[in-house]
N, C-alpha and C positions, 0 to 999 in steps of 0.2 A: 346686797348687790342689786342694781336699777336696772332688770332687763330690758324693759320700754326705754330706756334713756339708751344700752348700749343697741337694740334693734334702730331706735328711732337714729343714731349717731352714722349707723349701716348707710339705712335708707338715704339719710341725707349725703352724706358719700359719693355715692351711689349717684345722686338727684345730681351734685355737681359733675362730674365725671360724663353723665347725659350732657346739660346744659354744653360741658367743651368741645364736647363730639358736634354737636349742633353746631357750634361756633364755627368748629372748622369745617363743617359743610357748607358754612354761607360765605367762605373766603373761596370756594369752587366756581371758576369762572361757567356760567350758564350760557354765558353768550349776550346779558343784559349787563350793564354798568351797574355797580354797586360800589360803595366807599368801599366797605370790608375786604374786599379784591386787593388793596394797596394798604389801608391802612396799619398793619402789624411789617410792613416791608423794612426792614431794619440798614438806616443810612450812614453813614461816615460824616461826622459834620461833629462842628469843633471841636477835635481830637479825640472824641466818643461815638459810642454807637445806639443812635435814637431810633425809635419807632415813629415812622411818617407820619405818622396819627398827632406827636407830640410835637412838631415843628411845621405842621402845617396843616391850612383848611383844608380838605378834602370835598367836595361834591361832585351831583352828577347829573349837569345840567340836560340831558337824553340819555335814553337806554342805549345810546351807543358810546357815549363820552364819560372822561373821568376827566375833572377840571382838581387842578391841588394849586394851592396857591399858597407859599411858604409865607411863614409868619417872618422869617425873615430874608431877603430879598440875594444875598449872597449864598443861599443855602442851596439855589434853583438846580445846578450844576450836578453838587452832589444828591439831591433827589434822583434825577439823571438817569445818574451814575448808578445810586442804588435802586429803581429800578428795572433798569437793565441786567445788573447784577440780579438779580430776583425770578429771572427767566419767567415772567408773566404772560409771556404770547403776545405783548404788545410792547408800541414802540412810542417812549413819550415823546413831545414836540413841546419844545421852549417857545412860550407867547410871549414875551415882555413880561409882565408880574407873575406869569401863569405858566403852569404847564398842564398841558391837553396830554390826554391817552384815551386816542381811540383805540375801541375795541374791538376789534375785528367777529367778524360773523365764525363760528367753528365749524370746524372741517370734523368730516366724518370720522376718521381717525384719531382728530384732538378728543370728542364727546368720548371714543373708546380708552381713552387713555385714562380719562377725566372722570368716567364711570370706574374706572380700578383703585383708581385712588380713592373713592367716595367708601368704595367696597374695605382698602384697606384701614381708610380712617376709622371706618365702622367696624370692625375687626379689632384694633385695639381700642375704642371704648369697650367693646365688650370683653374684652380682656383685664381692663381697668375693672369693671365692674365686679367680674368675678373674684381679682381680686381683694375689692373691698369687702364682698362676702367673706371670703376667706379668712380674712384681718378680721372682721366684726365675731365670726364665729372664735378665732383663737383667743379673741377678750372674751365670748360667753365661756369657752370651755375651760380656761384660766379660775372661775370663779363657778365652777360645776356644782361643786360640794355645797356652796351656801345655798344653792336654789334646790326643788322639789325637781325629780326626774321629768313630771308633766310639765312643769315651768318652762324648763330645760329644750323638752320636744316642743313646745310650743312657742318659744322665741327663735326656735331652729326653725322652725317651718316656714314663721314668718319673715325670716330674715334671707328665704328661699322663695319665698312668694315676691316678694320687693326686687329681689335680682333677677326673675323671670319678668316682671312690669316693667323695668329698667332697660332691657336687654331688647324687649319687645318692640319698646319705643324708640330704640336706637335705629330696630328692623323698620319698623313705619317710617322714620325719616329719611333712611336709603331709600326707599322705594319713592319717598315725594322726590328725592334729588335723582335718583334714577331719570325718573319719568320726566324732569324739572331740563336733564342735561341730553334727554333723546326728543326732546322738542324741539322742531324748525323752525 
């Protein structure tokens, strides 16, 4: 049995499950324009359902604007539509080839709303994470017999040590998006 290969498989687990929590931290509207904001907003257009990411450029030519400019020209309508549909707090405007979303400044109320969400997304990665502890330990404990009892406590430990660094990190990125969405 490879305990480094089934700790190191924990960790990295673990390593992805951080990186998504993050990901969906930086689709959290701040109050500055970002693609990620829209990008994953999922459209109705020709008879499927695409990510705006996949039909159209997306940029941000100021921190107050979101410019999307569909790669194909009949799609502008249903971008729209989707998102409107997507309840983003803003409201897009058809330019001829383009469509603008400004973003609006956040009200005090939006930032507390906006902060519970950040709290719950970070809530279930650490839940993801403990999870994959739990999965990584049921493959060590699966395979108890062929390793030495100190082996044993010692890929435990580590595989408790990685889920407290995992978990940790999750907490340090709440607190930068805290602090990120209670700024004026």
């Amino acid at each position: 049995m490879d305990t480094k290969k089934i700790a190191a498989d924990g960790s990295l687990a673990m390593k992805k499950t951080v990186e998504h929590t993050l990901h969906e931290f930086s689709g959290l509207n701040t109050g500055k324009a970002q693609p990620s904001m829209v990008e994953n907003v999922v459209v109705e257009v020709y008879g499927s359902q695409m990510r705006l990411k996949d039909i159209a450029a997306i940029t941000t030519p100021d921190s107050r604007s979101i410019v999307i400019q569909p790669f194909d020209k009949g799609a502008a309508k249903d971008i729209v539509s989707g998102i409107q549909a997507a309840n983003l707090g803003f409201n897009p405007v058809p330019q001829g080839n383009i469509i603008r979303c400004p973003v609006p400044e956040l009200t005090g109320e939006r930032r507390a709303d906006l902060i519970k969400v950040a709290h719950r997304l970070a809530e279930e990665g650490r839940v993801r994470v403990r999870n994959s502890r739990r999965e990584t330990l049921e493959i060590l404990k699966k395979g108890q017999k062929e390793i030495s009892e100190d082996e044993f406590k010692r890929v435990e430990k580590e595989i408790q040590t990685n889920t407290e660094k995992w978990i940790a990190e999750i907490d340090k990125a709440l607190k930068a998006k805290e602090a990120d969405l209670q700024k004026v």
